[in-house]
Biopython code that builds the backbone (N, CA, C, O; Angstrom):
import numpy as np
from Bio.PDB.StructureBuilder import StructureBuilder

atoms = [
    (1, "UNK", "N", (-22.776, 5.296, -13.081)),
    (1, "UNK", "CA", (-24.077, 5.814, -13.418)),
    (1, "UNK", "C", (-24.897, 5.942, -12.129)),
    (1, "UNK", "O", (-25.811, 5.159, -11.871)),
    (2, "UNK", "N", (-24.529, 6.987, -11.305)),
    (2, "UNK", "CA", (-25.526, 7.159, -10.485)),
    (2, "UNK", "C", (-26.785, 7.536, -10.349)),
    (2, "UNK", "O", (-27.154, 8.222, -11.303)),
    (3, "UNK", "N", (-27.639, 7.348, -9.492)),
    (3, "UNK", "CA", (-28.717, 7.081, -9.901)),
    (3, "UNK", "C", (-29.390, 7.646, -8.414)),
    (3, "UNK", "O", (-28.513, 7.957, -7.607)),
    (4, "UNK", "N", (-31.028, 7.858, -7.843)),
    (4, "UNK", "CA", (-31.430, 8.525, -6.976)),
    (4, "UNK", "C", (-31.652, 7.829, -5.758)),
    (4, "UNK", "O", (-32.699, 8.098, -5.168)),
    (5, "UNK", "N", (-30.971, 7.083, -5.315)),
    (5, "UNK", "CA", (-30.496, 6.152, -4.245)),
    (5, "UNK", "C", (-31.811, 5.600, -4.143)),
    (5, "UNK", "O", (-32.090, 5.318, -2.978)),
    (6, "UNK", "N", (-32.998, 5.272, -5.236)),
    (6, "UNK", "CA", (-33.301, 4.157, -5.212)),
    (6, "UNK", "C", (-33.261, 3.415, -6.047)),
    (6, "UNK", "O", (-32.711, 3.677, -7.117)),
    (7, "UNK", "N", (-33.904, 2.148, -5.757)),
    (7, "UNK", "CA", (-33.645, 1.110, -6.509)),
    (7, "UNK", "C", (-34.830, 0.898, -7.019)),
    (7, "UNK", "O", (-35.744, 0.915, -6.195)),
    (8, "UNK", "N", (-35.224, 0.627, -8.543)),
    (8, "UNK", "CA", (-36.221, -0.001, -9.031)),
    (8, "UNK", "C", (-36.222, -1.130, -9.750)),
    (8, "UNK", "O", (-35.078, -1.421, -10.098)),
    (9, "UNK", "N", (-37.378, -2.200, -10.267)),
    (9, "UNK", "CA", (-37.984, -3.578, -10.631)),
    (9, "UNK", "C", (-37.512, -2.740, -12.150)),
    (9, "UNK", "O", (-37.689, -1.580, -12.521)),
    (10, "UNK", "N", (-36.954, -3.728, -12.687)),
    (10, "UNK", "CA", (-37.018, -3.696, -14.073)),
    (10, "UNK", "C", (-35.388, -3.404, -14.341)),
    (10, "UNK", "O", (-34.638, -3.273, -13.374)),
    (11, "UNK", "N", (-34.876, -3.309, -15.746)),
    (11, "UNK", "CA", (-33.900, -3.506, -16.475)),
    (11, "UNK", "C", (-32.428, -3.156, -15.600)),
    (11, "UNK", "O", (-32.228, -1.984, -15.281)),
    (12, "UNK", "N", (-31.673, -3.951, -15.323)),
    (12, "UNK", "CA", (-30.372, -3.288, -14.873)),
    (12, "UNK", "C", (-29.520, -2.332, -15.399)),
    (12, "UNK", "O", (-29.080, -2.355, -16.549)),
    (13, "UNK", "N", (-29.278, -1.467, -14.535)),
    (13, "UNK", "CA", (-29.019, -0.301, -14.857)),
    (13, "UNK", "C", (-27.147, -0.270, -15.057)),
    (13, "UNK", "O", (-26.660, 0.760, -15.523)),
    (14, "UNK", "N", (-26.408, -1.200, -14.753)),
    (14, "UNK", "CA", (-25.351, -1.188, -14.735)),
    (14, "UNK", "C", (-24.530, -2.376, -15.761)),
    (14, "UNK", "O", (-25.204, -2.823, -16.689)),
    (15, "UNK", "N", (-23.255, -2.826, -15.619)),
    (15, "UNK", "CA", (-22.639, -3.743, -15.988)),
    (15, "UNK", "C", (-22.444, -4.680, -15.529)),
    (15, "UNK", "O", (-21.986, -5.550, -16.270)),
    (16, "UNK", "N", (-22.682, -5.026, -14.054)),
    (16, "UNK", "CA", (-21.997, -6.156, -13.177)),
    (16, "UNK", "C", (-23.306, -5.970, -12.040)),
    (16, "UNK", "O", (-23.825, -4.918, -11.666)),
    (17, "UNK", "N", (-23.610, -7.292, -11.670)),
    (17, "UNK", "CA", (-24.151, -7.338, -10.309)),
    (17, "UNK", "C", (-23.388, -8.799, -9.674)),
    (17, "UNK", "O", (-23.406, -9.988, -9.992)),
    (18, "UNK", "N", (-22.661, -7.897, -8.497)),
    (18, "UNK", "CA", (-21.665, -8.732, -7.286)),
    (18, "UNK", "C", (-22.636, -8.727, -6.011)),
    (18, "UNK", "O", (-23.339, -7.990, -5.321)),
    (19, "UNK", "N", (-22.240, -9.927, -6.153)),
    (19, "UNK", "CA", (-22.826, -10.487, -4.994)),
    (19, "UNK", "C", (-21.929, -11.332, -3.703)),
    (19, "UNK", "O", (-21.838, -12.548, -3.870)),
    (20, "UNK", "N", (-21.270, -10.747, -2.436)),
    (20, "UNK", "CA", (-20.511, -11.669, -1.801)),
    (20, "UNK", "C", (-20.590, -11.602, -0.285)),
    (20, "UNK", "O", (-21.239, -10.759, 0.334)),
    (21, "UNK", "N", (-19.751, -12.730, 0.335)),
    (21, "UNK", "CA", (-19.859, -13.023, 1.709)),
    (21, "UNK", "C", (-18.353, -12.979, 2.099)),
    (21, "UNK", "O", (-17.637, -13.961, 1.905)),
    (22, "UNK", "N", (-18.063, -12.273, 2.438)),
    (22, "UNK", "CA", (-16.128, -11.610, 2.729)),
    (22, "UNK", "C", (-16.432, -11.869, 4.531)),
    (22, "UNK", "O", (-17.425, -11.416, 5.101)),
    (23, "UNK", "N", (-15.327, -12.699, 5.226)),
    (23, "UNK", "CA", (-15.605, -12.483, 6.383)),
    (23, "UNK", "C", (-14.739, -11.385, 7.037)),
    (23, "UNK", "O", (-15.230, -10.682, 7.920)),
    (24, "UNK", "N", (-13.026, -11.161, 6.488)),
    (24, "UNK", "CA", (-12.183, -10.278, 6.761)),
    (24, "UNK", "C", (-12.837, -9.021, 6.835)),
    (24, "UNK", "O", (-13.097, -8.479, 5.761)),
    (25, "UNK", "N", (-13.189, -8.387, 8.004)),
    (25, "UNK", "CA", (-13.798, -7.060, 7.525)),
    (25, "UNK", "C", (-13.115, -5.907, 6.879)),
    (25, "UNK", "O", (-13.875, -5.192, 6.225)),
    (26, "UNK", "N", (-11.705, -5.508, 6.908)),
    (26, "UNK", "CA", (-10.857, -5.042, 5.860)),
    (26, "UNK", "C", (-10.733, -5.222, 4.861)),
    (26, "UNK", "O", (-10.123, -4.357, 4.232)),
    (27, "UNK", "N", (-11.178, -6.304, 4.203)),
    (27, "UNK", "CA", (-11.548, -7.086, 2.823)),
    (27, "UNK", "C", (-12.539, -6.762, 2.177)),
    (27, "UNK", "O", (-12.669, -6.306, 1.040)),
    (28, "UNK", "N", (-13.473, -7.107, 3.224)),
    (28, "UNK", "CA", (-14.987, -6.463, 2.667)),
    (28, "UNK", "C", (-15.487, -5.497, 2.656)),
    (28, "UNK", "O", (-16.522, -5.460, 1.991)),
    (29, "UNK", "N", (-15.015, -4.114, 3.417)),
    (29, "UNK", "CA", (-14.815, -2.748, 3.282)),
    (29, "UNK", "C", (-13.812, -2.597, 1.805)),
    (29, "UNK", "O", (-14.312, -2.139, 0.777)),
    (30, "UNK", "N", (-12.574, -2.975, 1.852)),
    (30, "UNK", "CA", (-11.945, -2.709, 0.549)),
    (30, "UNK", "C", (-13.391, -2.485, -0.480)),
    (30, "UNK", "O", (-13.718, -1.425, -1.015)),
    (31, "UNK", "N", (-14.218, -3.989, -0.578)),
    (31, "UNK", "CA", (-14.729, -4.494, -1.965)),
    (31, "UNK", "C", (-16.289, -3.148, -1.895)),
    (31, "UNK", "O", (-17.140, -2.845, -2.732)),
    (32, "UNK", "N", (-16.168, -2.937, -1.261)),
    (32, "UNK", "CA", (-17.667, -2.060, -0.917)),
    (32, "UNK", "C", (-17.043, -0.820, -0.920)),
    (32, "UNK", "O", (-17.849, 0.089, -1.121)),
    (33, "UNK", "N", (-15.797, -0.428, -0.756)),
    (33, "UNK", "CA", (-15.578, 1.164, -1.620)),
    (33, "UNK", "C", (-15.337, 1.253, -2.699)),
    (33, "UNK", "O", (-15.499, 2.254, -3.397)),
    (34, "UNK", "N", (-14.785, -0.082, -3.112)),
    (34, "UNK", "CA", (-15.171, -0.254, -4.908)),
    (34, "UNK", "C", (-16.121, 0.298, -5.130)),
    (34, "UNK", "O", (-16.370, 1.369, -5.684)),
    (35, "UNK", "N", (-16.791, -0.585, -4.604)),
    (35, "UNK", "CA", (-18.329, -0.356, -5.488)),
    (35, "UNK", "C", (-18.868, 0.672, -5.602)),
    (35, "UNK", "O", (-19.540, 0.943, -6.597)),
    (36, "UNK", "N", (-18.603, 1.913, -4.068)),
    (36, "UNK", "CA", (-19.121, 2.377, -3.704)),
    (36, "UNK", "C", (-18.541, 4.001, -4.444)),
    (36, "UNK", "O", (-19.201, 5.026, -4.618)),
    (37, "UNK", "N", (-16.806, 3.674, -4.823)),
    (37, "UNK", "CA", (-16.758, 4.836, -5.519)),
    (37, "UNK", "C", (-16.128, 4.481, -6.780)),
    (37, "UNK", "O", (-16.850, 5.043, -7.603)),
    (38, "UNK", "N", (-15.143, 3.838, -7.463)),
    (38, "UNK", "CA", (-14.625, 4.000, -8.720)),
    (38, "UNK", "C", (-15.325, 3.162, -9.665)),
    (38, "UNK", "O", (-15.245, 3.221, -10.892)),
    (39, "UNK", "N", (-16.051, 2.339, -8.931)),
    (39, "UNK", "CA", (-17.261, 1.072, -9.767)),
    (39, "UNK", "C", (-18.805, 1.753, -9.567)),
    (39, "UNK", "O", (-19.818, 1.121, -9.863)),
    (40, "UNK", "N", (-18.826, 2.654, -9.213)),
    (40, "UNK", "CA", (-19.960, 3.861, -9.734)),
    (40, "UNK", "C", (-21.598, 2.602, -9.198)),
    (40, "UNK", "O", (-22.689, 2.362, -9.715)),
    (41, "UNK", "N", (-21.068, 2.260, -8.279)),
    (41, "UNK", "CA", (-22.292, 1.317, -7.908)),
    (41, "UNK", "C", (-23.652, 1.833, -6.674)),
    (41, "UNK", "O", (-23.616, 2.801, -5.914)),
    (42, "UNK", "N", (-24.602, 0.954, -6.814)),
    (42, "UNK", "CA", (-25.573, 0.972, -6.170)),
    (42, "UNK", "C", (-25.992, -0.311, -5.520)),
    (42, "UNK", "O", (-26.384, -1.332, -6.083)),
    (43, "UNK", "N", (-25.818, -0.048, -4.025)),
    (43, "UNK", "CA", (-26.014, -1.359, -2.875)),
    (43, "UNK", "C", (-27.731, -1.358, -3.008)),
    (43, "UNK", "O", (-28.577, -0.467, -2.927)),
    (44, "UNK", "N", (-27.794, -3.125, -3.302)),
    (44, "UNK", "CA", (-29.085, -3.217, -2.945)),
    (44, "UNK", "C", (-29.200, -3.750, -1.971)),
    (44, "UNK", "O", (-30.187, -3.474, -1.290)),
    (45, "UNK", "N", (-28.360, -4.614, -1.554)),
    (45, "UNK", "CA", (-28.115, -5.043, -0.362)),
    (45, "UNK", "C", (-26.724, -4.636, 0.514)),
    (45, "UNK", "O", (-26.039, -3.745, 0.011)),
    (46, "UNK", "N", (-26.260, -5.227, 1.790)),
    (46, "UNK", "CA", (-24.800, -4.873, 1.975)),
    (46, "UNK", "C", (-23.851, -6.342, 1.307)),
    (46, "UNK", "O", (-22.625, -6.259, 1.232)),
    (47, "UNK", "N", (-24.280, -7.094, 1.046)),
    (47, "UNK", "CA", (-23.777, -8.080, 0.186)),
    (47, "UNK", "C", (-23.788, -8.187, -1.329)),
    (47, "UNK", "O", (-23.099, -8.981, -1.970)),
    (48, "UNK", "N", (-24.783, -7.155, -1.919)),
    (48, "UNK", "CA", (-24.955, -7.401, -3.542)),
    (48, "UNK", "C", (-25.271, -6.026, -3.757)),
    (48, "UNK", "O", (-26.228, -5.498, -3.191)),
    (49, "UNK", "N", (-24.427, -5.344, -4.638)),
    (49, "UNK", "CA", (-24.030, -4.416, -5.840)),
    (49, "UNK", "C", (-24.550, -4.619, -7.016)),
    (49, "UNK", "O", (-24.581, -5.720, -7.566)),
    (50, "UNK", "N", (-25.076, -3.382, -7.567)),
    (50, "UNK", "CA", (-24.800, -3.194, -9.156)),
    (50, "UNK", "C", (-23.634, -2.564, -9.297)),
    (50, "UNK", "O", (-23.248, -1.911, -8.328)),
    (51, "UNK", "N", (-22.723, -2.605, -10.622)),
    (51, "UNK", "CA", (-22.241, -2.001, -10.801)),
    (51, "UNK", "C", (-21.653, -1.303, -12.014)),
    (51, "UNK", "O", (-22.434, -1.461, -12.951)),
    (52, "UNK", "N", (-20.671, -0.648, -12.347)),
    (52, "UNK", "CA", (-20.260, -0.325, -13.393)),
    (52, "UNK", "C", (-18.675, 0.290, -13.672)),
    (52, "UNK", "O", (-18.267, 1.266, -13.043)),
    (53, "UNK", "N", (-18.022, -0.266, -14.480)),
    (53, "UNK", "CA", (-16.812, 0.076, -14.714)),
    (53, "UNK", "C", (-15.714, -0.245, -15.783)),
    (53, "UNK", "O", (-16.452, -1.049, -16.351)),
    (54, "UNK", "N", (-14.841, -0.282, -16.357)),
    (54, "UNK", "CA", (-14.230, -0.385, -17.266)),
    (54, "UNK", "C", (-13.308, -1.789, -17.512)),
    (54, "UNK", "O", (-12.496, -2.032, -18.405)),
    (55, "UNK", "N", (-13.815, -2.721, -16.213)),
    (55, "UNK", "CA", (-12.399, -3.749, -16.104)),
    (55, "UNK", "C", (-13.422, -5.177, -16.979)),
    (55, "UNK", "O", (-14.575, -5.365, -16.590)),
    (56, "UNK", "N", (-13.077, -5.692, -17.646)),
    (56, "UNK", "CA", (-13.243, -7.259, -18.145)),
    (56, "UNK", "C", (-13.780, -7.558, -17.413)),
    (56, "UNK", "O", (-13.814, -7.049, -16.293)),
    (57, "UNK", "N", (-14.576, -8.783, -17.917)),
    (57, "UNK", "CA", (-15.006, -10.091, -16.367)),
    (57, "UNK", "C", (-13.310, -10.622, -16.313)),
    (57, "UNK", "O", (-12.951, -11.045, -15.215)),
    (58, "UNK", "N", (-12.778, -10.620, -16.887)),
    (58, "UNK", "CA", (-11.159, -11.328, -16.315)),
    (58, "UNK", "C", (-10.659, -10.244, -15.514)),
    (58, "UNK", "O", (-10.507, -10.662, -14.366)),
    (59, "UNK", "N", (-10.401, -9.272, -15.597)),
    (59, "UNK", "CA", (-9.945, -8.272, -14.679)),
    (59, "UNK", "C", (-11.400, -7.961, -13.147)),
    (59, "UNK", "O", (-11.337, -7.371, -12.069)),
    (60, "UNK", "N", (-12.125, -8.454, -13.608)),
    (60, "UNK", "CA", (-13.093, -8.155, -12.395)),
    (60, "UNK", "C", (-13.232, -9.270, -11.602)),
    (60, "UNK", "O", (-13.618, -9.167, -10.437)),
    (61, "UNK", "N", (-12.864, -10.689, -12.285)),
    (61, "UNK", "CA", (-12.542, -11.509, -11.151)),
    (61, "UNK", "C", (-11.564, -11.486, -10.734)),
    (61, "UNK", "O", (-11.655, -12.072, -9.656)),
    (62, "UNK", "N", (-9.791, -10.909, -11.001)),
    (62, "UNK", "CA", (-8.720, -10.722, -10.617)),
    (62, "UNK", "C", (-9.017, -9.786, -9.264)),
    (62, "UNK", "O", (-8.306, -10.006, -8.283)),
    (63, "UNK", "N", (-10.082, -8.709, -9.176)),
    (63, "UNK", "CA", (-9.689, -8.020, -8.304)),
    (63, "UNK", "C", (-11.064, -8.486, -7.370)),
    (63, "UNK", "O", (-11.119, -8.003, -6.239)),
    (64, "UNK", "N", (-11.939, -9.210, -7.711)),
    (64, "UNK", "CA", (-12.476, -9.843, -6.267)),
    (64, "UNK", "C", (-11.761, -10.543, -5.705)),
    (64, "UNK", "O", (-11.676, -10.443, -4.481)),
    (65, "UNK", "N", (-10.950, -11.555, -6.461)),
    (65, "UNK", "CA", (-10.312, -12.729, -5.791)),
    (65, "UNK", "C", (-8.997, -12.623, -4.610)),
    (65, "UNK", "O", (-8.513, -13.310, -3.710)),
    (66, "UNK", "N", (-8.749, -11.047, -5.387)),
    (66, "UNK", "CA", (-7.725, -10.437, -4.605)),
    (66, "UNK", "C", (-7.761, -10.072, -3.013)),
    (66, "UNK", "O", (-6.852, -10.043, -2.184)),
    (67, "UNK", "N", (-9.806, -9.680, -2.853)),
    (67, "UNK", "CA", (-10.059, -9.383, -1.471)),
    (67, "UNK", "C", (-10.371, -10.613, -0.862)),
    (67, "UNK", "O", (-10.492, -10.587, 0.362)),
    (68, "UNK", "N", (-10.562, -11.914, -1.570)),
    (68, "UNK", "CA", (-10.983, -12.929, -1.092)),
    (68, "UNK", "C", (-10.412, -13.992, -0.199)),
    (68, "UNK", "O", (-9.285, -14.339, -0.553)),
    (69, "UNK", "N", (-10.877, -14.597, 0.849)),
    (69, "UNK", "CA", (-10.047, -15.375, 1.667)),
    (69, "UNK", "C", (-10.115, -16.830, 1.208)),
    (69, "UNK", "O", (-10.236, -17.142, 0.023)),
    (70, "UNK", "N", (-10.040, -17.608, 2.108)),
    (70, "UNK", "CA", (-10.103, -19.693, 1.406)),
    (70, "UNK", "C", (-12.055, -19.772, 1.954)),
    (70, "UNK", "O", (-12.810, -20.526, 1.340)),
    (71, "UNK", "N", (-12.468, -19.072, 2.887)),
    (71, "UNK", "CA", (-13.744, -19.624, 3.297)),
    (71, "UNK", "C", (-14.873, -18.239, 2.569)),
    (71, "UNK", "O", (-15.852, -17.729, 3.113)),
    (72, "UNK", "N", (-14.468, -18.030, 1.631)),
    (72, "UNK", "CA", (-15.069, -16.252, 1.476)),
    (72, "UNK", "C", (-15.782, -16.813, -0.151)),
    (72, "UNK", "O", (-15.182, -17.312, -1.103)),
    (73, "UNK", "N", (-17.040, -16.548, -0.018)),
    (73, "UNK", "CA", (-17.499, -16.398, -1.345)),
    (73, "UNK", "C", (-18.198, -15.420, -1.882)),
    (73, "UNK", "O", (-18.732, -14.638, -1.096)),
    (74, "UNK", "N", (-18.395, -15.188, -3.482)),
    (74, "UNK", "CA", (-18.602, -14.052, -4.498)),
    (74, "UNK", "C", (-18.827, -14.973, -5.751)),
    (74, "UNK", "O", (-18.295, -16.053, -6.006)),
    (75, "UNK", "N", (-19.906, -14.143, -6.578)),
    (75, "UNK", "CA", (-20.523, -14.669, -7.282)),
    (75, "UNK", "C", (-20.654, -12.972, -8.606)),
    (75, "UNK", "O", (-20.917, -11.928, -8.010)),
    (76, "UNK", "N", (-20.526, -12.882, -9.723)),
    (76, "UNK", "CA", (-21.035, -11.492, -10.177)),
    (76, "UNK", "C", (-21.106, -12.203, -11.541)),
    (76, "UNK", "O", (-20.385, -13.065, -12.043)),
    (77, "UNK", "N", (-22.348, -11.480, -12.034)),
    (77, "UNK", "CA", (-22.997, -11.393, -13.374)),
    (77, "UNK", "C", (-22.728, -10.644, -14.120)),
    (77, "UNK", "O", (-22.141, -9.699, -13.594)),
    (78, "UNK", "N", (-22.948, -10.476, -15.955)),
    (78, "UNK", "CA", (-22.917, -9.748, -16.298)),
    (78, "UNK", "C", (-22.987, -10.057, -17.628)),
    (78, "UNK", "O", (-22.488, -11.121, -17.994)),
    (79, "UNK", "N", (-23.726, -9.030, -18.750)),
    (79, "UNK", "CA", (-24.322, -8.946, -19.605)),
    (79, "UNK", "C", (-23.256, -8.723, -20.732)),
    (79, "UNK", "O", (-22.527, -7.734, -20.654)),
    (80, "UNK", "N", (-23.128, -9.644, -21.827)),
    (80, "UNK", "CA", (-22.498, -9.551, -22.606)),
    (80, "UNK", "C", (-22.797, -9.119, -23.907)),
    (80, "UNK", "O", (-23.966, -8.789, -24.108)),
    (81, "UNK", "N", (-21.865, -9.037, -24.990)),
    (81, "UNK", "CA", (-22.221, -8.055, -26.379)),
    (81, "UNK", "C", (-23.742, -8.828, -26.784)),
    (81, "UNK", "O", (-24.758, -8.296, -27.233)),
    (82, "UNK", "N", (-23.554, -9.901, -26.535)),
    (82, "UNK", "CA", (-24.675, -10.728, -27.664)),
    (82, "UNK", "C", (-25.525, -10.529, -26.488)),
    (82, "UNK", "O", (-26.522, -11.162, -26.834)),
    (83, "UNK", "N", (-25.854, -9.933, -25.000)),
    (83, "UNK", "CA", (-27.015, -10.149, -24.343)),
    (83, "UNK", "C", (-27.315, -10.797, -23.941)),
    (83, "UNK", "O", (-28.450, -10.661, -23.485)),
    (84, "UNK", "N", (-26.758, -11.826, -23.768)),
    (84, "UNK", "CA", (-26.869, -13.009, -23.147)),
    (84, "UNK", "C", (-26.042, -12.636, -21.512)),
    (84, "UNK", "O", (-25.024, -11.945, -21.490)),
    (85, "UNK", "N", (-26.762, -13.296, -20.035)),
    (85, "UNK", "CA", (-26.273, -12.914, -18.770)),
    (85, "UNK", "C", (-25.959, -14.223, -18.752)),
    (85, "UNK", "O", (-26.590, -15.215, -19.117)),
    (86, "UNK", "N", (-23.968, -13.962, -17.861)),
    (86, "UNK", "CA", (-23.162, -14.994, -17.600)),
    (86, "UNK", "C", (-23.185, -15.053, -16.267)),
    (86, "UNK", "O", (-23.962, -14.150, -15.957)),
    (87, "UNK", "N", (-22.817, -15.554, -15.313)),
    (87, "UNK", "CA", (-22.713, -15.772, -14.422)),
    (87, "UNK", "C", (-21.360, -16.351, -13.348)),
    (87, "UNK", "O", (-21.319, -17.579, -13.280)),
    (88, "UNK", "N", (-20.635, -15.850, -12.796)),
    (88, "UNK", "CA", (-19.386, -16.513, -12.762)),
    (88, "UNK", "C", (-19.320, -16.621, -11.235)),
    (88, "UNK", "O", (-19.609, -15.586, -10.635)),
    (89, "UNK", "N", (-18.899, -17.986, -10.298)),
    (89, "UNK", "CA", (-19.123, -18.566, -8.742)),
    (89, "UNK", "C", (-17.576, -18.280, -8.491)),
    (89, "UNK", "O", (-16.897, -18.882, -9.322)),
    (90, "UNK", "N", (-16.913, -17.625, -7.695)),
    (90, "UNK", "CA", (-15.550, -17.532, -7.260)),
    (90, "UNK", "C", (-15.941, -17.973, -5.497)),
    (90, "UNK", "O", (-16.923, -17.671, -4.818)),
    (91, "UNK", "N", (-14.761, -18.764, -5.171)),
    (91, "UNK", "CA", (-14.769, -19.138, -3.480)),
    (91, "UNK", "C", (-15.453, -20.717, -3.657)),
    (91, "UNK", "O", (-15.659, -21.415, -2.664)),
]
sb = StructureBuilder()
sb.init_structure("model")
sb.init_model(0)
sb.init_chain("A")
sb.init_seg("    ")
for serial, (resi, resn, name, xyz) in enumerate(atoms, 1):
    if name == "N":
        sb.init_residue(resn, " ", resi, " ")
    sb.init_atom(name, np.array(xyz, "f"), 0.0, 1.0, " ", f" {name:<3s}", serial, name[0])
structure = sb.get_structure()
């Protein structure tokens, strides 16, 4: 759901907001063309994404963990059927 490369206060516009600290820079480029093209996202920062896409929170922590090293952390949220925001700490 792209949107006019800005960002505004109020309701999230996506499915997921990732938030991480990747030191591998091949790693952390991987996770930021995610975002940047098949996870249909918007950087609010260069560390934290909105985003949006079709994978589970189980399949969406499978493929952070995948770019992730032993000293590398990531954190992503996300809004479930009942509306209620989960929160999940990987690293």
């Amino acid at each position: 759901m792209p949107r006019d490369n800005r960002l505004y206060s109020g309701f999230v516009n996506h499915d997921y907001i990732l938030t991480f600290s990747i030191a591998d820079e091949a790693s952390r480029a991987r996770l930021v063309a995610l975002c940047a093209g098949p996870w249909q996202g918007d950087e609010v920062t260069p560390g934290t994404w909105e985003v949006s896409n079709s994978l589970s929170p189980d399949q969406m922590e499978r493929a952070i963990l995948d770019l992730m090293g032993d000293a590398d952390r990531a954190a992503y949220y996300y809004l479930s059927d009942s509306k209620r925001m989960f929160r999940v700490l990987l690293g």
